[in-house]
BAPA-26270 format. One record per residue (C-alpha): residue number from 1; y, z, x. Coordinates in nm, 3 decimals, always signed. Example, Ala and Ser with C-alpha at 12.3 -4.5 7.8 and 13.67 -1.06 7.14 Angstrom:
<atoms>
<atom nr="1" y="-0.450" z="+0.780" x="+1.230"/>
<atom nr="2" y="-0.106" z="+0.714" x="+1.367"/>
</atoms>
This chain:
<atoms>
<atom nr="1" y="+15.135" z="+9.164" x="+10.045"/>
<atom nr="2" y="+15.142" z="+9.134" x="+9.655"/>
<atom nr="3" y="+15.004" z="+8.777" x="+9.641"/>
<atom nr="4" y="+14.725" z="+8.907" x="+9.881"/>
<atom nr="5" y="+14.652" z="+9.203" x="+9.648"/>
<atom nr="6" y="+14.680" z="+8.917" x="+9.332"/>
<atom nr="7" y="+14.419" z="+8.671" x="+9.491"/>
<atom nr="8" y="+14.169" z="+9.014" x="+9.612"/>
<atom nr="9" y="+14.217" z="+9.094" x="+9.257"/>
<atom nr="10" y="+14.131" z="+8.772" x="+9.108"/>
<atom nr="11" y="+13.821" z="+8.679" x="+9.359"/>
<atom nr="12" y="+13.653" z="+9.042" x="+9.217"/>
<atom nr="13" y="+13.736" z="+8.925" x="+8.878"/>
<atom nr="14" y="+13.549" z="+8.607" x="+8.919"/>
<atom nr="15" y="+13.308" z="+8.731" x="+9.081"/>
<atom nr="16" y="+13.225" z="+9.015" x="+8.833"/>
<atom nr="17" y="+13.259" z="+8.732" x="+8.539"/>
<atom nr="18" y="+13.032" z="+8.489" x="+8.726"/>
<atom nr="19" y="+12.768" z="+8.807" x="+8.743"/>
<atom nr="20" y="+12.780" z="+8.849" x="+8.377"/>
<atom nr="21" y="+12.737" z="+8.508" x="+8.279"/>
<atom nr="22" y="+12.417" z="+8.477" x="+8.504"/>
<atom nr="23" y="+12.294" z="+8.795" x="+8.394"/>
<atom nr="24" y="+12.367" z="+8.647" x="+8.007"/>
<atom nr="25" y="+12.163" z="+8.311" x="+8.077"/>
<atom nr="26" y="+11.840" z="+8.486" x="+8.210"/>
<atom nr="27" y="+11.899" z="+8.735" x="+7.869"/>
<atom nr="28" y="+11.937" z="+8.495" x="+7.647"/>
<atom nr="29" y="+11.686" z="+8.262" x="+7.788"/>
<atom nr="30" y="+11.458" z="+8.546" x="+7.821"/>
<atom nr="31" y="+11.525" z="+8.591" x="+7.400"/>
<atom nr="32" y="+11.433" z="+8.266" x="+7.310"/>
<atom nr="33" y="+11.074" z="+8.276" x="+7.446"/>
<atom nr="34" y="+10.785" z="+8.365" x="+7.222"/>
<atom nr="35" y="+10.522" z="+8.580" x="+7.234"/>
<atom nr="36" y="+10.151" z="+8.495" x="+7.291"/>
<atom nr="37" y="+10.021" z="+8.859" x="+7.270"/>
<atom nr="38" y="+10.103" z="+9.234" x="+7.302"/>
<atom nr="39" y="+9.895" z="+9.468" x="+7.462"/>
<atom nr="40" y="+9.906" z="+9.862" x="+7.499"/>
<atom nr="41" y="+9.819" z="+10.008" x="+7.900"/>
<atom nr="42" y="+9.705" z="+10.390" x="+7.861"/>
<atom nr="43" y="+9.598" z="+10.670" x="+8.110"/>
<atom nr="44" y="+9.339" z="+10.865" x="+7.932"/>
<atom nr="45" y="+9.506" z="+10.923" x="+7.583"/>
<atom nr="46" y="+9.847" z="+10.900" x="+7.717"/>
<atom nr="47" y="+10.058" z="+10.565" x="+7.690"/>
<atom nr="48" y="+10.236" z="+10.412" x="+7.995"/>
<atom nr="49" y="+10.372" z="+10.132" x="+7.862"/>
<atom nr="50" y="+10.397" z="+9.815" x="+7.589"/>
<atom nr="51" y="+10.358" z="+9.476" x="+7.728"/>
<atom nr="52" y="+10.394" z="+9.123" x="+7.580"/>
<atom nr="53" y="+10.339" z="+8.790" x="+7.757"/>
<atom nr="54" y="+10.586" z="+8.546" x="+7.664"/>
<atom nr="55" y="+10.627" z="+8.141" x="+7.681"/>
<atom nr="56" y="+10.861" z="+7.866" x="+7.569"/>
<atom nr="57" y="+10.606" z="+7.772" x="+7.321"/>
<atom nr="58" y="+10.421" z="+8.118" x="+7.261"/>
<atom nr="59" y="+10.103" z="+7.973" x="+7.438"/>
<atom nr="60" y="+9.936" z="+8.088" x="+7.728"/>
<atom nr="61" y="+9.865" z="+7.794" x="+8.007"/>
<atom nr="62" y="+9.726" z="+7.933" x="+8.351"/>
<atom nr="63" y="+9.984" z="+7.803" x="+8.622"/>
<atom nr="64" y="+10.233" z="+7.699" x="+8.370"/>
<atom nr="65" y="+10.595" z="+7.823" x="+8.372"/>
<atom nr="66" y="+10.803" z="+7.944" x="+8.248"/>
<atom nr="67" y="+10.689" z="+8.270" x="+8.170"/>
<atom nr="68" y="+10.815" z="+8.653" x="+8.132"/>
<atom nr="69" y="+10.631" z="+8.929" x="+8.132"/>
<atom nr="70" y="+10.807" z="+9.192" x="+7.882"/>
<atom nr="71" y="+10.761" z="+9.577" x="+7.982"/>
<atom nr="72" y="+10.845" z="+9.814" x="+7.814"/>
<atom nr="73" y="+10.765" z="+10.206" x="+7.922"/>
<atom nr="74" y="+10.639" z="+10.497" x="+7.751"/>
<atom nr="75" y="+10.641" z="+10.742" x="+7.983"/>
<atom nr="76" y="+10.924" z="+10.836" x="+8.334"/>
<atom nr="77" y="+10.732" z="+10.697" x="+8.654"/>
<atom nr="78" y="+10.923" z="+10.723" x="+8.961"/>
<atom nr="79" y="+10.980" z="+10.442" x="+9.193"/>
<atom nr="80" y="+10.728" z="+10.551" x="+9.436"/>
<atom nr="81" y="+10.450" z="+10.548" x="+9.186"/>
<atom nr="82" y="+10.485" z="+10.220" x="+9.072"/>
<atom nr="83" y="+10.504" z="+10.018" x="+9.376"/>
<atom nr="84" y="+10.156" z="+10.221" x="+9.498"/>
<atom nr="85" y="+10.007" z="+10.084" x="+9.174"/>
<atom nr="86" y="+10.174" z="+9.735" x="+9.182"/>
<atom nr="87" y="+10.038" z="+9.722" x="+9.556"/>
<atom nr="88" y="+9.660" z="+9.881" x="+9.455"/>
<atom nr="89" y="+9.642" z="+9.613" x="+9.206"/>
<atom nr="90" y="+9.681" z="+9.364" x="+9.450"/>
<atom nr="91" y="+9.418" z="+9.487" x="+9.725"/>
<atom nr="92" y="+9.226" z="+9.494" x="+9.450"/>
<atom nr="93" y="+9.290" z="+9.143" x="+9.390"/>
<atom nr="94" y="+9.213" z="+9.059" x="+9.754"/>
<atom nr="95" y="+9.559" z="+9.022" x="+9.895"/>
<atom nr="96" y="+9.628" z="+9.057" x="+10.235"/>
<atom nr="97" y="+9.773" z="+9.398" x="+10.378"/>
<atom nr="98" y="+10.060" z="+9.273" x="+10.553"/>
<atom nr="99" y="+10.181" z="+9.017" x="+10.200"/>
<atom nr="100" y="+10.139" z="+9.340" x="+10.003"/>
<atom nr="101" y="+10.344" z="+9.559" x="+10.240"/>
<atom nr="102" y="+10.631" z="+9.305" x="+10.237"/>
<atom nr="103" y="+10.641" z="+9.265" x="+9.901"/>
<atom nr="104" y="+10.640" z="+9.621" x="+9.851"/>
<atom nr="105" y="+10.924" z="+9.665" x="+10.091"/>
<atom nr="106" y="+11.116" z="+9.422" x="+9.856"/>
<atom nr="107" y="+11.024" z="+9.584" x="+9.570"/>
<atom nr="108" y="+11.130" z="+9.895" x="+9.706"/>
<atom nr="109" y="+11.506" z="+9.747" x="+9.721"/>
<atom nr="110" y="+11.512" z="+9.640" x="+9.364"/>
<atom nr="111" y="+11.291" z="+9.873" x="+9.117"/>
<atom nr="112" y="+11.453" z="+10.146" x="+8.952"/>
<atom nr="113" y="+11.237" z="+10.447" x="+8.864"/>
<atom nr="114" y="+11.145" z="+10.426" x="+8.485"/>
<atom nr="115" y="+11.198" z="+10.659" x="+8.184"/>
<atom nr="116" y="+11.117" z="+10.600" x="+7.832"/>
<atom nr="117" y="+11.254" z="+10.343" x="+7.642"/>
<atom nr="118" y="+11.353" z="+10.123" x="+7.930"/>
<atom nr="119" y="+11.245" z="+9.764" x="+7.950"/>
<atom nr="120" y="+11.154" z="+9.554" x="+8.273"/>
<atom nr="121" y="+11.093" z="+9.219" x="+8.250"/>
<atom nr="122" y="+10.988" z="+8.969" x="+8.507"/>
<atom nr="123" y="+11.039" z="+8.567" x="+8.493"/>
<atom nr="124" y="+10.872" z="+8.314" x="+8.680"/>
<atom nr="125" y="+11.094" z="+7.985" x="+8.591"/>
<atom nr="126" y="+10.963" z="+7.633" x="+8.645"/>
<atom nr="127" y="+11.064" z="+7.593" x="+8.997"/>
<atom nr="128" y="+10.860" z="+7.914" x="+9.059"/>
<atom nr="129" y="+11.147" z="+8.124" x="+9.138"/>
<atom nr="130" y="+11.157" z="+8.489" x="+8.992"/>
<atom nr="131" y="+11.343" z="+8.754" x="+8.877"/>
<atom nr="132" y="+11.308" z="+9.109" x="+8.737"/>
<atom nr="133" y="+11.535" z="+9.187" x="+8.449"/>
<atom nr="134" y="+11.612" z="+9.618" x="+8.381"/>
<atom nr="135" y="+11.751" z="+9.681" x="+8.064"/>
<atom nr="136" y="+11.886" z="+9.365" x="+8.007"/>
<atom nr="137" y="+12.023" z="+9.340" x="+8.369"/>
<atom nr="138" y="+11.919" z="+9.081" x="+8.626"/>
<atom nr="139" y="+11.836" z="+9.333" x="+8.945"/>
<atom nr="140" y="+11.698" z="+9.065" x="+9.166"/>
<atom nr="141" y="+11.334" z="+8.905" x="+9.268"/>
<atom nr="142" y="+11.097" z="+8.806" x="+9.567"/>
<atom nr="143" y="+11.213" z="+8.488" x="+9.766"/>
<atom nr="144" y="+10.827" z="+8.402" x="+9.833"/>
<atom nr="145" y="+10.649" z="+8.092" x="+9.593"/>
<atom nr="146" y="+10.353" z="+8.288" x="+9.575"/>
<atom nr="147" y="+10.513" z="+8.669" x="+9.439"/>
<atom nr="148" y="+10.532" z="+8.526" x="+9.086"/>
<atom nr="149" y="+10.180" z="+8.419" x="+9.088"/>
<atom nr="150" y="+10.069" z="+8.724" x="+9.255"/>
<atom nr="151" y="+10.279" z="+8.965" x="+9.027"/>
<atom nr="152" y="+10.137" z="+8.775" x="+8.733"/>
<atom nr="153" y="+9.783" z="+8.822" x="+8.822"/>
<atom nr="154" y="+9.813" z="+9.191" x="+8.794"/>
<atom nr="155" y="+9.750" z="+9.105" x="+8.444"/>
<atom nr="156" y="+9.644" z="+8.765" x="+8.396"/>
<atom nr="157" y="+9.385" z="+8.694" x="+8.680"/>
<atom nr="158" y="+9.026" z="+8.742" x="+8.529"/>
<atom nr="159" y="+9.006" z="+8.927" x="+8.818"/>
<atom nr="160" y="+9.235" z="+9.209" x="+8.653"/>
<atom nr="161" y="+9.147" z="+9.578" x="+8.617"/>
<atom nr="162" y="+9.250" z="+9.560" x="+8.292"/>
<atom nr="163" y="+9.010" z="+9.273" x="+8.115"/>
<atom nr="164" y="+9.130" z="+9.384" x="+7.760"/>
<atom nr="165" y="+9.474" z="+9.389" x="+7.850"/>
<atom nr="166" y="+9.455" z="+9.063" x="+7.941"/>
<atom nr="167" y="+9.250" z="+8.900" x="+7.653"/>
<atom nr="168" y="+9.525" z="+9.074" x="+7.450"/>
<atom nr="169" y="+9.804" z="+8.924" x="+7.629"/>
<atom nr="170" y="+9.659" z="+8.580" x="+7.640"/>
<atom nr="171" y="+9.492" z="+8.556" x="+7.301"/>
<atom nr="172" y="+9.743" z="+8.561" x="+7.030"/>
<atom nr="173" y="+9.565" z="+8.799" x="+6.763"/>
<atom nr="174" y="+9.238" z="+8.928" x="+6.971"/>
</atoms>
């Protein structure tokens, strides 16, 4: 019974370790990109949040990765409210009702709700895989080739509601 309780013991303890180490490569991977721009998103006079595009190189290249989009928020939104934004921002975009609902159901299972000071980032890596990072914390992605893209284009499509946002984030010193 004691050698069963050692190795249960020892399997969390790797597995807790092996966590922390992924969660420490997509931080520290994260830290050494560079920024291409910053860029302020406000509701009336109010800010929501800070944003910065980021890149290996600190240069912008449409359908090049890696990149991470840096969020950081002003304001507390729950949850709720910012998947019904994420998912107006698609429609807006064009994207079809039932890819929005599923990725909304995902997203669902992974965002927090948001308070000030906290930081979201997302990564699309090379291989087009993603991942959202929450206050330094890996909390999981989208297992679909196309999310990153999509999720990107909320801000970088030149289809965005946010034009100035997104000459901001693109154009290093507009």
């Amino acid at each position: 019974m004691l050698m069963k309780s050692t190795r249960i013991l020892i399997t969390l303890f790797i597995i807790c370790f092996s966590t922390q180490l992924a969660t420490a490569n997509v931080t520290s991977s994260v830290n050494q990109f560079k920024t291409v721009g910053t860029a302020e998103m406000r509701w009336l006079m109010f800010p929501l949040y800070q944003i910065a595009l980021k890149t290996p190189n600190g240069k912008y290249q449409q359908n090049s990765y890696p990149k991470v989009l840096d969020i950081t928020y002003r304001r507390s939104i729950e949850k709720r409210h910012l998947i019904s934004a994420t998912d107006q921002q698609w429609q807006r975009l064009g994207l079809p009702q039932s890819q929005r609902q599923q990725w909304t159901q995902q997203l669902n299972n992974i965002w927090p709700s948001v308070k000030p000071g906290d930081q979201l980032a997302f990564q699309v890596n090379a291989d087009g895989k993603n991942t959202f990072i929450y206050n330094g914390r890996n909390i999981g992605g989208v297992a679909d080739q196309q999310f990153g893209e999509s999720f990107l284009s909320i801000w970088l499509s030149p289809n965005t509601s946010q034009p100035g946002i997104r000459q901001r984030l693109i154009s290093p010193g507009s």
